[in-house]
N, C-alpha and C positions, 0 to 999 in steps of 0.2 A: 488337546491335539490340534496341531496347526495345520491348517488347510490350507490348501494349496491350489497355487492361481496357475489356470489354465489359460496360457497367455497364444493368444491369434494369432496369425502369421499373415495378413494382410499388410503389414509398415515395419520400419524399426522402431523397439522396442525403446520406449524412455519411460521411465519412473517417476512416480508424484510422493514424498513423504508427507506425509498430514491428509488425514479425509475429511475436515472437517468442509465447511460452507465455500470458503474459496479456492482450494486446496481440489476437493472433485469437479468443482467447476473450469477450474484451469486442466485438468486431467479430460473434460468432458472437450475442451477447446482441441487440446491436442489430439482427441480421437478424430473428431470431426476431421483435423488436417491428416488425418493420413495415419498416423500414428495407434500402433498397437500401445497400451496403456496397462502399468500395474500399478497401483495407488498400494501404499503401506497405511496400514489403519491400526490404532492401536489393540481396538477391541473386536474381538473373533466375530460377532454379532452382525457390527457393521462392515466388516469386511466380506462376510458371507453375502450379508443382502445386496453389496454393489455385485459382488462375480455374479451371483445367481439369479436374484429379481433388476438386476439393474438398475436400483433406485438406491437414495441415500434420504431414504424418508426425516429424519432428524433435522438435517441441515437443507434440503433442499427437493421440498415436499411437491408430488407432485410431477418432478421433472422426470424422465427417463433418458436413462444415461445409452451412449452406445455400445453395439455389441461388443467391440473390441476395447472396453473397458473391463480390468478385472480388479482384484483387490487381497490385499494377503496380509498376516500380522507378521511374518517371517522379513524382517528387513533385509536380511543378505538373500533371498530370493527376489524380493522389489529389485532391490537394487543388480543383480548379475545380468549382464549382457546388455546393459541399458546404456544407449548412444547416448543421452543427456540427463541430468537427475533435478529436477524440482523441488524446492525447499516451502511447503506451507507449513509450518507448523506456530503455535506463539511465540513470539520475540522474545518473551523471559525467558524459553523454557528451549531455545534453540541449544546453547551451549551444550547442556545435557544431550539431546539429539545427538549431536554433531559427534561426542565419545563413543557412541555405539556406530557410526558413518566411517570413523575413519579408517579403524582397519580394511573394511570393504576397500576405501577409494584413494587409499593412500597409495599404489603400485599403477594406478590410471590415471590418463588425462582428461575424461568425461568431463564436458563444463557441467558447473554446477549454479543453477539459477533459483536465485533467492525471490521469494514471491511475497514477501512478510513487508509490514510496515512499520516500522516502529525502533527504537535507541535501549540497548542493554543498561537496563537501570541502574547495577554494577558500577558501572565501567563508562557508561558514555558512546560505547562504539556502534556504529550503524552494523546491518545485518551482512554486509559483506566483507565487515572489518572482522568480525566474529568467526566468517566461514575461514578466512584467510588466518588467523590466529591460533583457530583450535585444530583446523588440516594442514594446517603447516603446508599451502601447496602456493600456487603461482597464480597471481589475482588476475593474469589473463585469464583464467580458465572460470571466474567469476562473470557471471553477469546478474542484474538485479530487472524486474520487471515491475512497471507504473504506470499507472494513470486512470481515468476516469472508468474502473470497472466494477461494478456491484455487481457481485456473485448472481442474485436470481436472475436479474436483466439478462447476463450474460447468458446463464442458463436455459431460458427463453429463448435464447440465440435469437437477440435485442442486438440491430448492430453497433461496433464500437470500436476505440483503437488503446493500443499503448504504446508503451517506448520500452522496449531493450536495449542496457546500457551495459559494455564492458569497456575495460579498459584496452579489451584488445577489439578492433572491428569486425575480425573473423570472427571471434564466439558472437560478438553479436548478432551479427548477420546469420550464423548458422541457426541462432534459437531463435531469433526473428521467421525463420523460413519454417520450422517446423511449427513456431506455434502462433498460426495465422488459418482460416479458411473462410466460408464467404460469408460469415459474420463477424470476423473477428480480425482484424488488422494492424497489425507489427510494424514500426516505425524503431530505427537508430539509434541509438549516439553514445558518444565516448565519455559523459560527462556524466559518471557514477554518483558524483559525489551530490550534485544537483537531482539526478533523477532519482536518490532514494532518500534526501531531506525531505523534496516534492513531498514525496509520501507520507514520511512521517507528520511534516509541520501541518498541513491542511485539515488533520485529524483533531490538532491544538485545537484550529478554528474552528473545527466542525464541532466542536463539545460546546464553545462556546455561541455560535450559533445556537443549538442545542439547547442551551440555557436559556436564552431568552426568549427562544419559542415557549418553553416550559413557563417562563412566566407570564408569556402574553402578550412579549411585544408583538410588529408588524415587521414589514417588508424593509420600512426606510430601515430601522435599525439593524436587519441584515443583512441590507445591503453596506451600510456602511463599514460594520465589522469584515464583512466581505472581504471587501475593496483595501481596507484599512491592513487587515489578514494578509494580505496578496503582499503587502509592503512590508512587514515583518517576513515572509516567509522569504522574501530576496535580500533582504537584508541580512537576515542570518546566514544564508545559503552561500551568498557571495565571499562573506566571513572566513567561511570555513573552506573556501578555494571552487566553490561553486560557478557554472558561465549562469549571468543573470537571463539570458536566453531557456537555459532551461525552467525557469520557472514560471516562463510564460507559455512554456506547451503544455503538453496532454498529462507530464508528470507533476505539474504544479497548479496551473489555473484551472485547467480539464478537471483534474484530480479534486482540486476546492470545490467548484459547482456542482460538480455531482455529489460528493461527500456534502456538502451543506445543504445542499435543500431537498435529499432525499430521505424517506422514513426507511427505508430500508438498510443507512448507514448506522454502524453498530455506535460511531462515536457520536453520531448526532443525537441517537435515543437515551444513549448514556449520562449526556447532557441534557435531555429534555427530560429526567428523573431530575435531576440534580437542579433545574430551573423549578420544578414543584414540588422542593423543598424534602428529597431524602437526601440519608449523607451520604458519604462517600462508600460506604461498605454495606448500606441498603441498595444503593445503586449495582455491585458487583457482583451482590445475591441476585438480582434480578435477573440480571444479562445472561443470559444461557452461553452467548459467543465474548470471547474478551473482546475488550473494547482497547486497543491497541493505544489510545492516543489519553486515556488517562495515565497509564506507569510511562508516558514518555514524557509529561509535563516537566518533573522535575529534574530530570537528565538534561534535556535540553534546554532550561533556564540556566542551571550549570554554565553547559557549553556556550550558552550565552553571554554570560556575565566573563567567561578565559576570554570572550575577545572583543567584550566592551560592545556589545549589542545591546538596546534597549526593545525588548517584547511587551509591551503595557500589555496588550490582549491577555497574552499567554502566563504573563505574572497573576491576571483578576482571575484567569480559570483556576488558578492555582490555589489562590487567597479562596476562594467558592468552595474548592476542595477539601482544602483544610480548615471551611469552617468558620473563618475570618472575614467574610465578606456575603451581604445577604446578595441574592441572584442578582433579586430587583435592583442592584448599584452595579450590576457589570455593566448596562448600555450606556447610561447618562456618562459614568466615565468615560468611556470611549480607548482612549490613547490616550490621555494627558491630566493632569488635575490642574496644568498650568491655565491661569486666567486670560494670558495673552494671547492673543493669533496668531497663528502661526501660519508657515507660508505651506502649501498642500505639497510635500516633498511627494514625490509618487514613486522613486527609483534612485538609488544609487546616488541619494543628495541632491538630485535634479527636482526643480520647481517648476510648478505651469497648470497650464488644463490637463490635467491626466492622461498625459499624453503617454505613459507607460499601461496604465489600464487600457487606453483606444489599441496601443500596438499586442498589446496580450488579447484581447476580445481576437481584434485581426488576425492573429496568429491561430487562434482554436479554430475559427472559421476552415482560414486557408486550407490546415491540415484533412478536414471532412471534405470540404469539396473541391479540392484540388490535390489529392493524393498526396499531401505533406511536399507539394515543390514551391509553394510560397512560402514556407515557414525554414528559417534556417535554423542548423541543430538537430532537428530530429528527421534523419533521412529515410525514406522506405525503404 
């Protein structure tokens, strides 16, 4: 018997698909702003205990959720009368999802905001190429959401920001206004294709990271992959018709630091299994949450190699993965097996003192304490 969400009348009503860890936490964000919230859960259990006890003790122990949060397994009930719809659910497993969405939302203009991180192992496509492909609808009505947000942090209502990216500025600006309140802050831009690689690539690095805490390096060494990380991730991003601006905001650099030196990122712990020496399919039994940034490895080397990108990082996590490379040789490699010195590119071919690292540090700054009007790209 499917139960059914008694949904408040305090805000308009928007939709979350997926309840797992990030998923009620962005539905938790949007109540906080105003918004009346119905999460689609798959399982009766945990759908009950969000409507009823307001908790989602599984993913997010602890926390209590607000009142105007409810929860239902009935997806055409989530979704009817909902001003905007949220997509958390796994990036493999979206396409599926999306067969049972579209009848609902095929006759409406509702944007649809993609929350996921991660490249369809399939096919290659980012998560907004997927929504646009399988609803056959108008990729204005797409926006994708990024940047430095760890679901408990967030949950804590820890403050922090992101960036909503459509291709149109109206739906940005629309899902920017609804999902922001005094912990949580919405920032702009038009540059889709940058602010959802942002997300995916940093995930690469955060495994790899990951790995070499697992074995024991230190600080220098992740700092260097860091830094080194930051330059593949604008590399590829530019490739694929990216503004290299976006990888130095909250959806790329923001996005790295927090994903890399937190224990609470799912890619980072996945890698820190895989640095003390389980394989690749001991690591996935473990993980109760997927780890987004292992099935995107080899999509995105792919997509690398159609347009003549070199990723050393993102190749050793790879070689790690499948087994071919012991942890302990991902640092000393680095980027290169080449003997010679090379000149410190940091951006887009450009040589020097890391003058693209100094303008990316500058730019996360700006954006926290100056309301995003020194950082160009991402507009509040």
């Amino acid at each position: 018997m499917t139960r059914k969400a008694v949904v408040p009348t305090t805000g308009p009503k928007v939709a979350v698909v997926g309840a797992g860890s990030w998923g009620t936490t962005f539905g938790k964000i949007l109540a906080d702003g105003g918004a009346s919230v119905v999460m689609w859960a798959r399982r009766p259990e945990l759908a009950a205990e969000i409507t009823e006890s307001k908790r989602n003790s599984r993913y997010l122990s602890g926390i209590n959720l607000p009142r105007t949060m409810t929860a239902t397994t009935d997806l055409a009930e989530a979704l009817n009368g909902a001003e905007q719809i949220f997509l958390s659910v796994p990036s493999q497993s979206l396409r599926e999802n999306l067969a049972a969405i579209r009848p609902l939302v095929e006759h409406t203009d509702v944007p649809l905001v993609s929350l996921m991180k991660g490249v369809e192992k399939s096919t290659g496509l980012r998560m907004s190429q997927v929504i646009e492909q399988v609803l056959e609808c108008d990729p204005a009505r797409i926006a994708v959401a990024s940047g430095p947000n760890l679901a408990l942090e967030i949950a804590r209502e820890q403050p922090t920001a992101a960036v909503i990216s459509s291709l149109s500025p109206e739906t940005a600006e629309a899902v920017a206004r609804r999902a922001r309140n005094r912990y949580f802050r919405s920032f702009v831009n038009t540059d889709v294709i940058g602010t959802e690689f942002g997300g995916v690539l940093k995930n690469l690095i955060a495994v790899a990271i990951g790995i070499v805490d697992g074995v024991g390096y230190g600080e220098n060494t992740k700092a260097s992959i860091i830094t080194r990380g930051l330059v593949e991730m604008t590399d590829f991003a530019v490739a694929q018709g990216a503004q290299p601006e976006t990888l130095q905001g909250l959806a790329g650099l923001g996005d790295l630091i927090a994903t890399c030196q937190s224990p609470l990122s799912r890619n980072n712990t996945a890698g820190r299994l895989l640095g003390q020496g389980y394989g690749y399919k001991e690591v996935v039994a473990q993980m109760q949450q997927t780890a987004e940034g292992l099935a995107s490895v080899a999509p995105v080397l792919q997509l690398a190699k159609q347009v003549g990108v070199d990723m050393p990082i993102v190749q050793q996590v790879k070689m790690v993965l499948d087994g071919t490379m012991d942890p302990r040789d991902i640092a000393p490699h680095l980027t290169t097996d080449d003997d010679q010195p090379q000149g410190e590119r940091t951006q887009n071919d450009q040589t020097g003192g890391g003058g693209a690292l100094r303008r990316a540090l500058q730019r996360a700054f700006d954006q926290f304490r100056h309301g995003g009007r020194g950082a160009a790209g991402d507009r509040p």
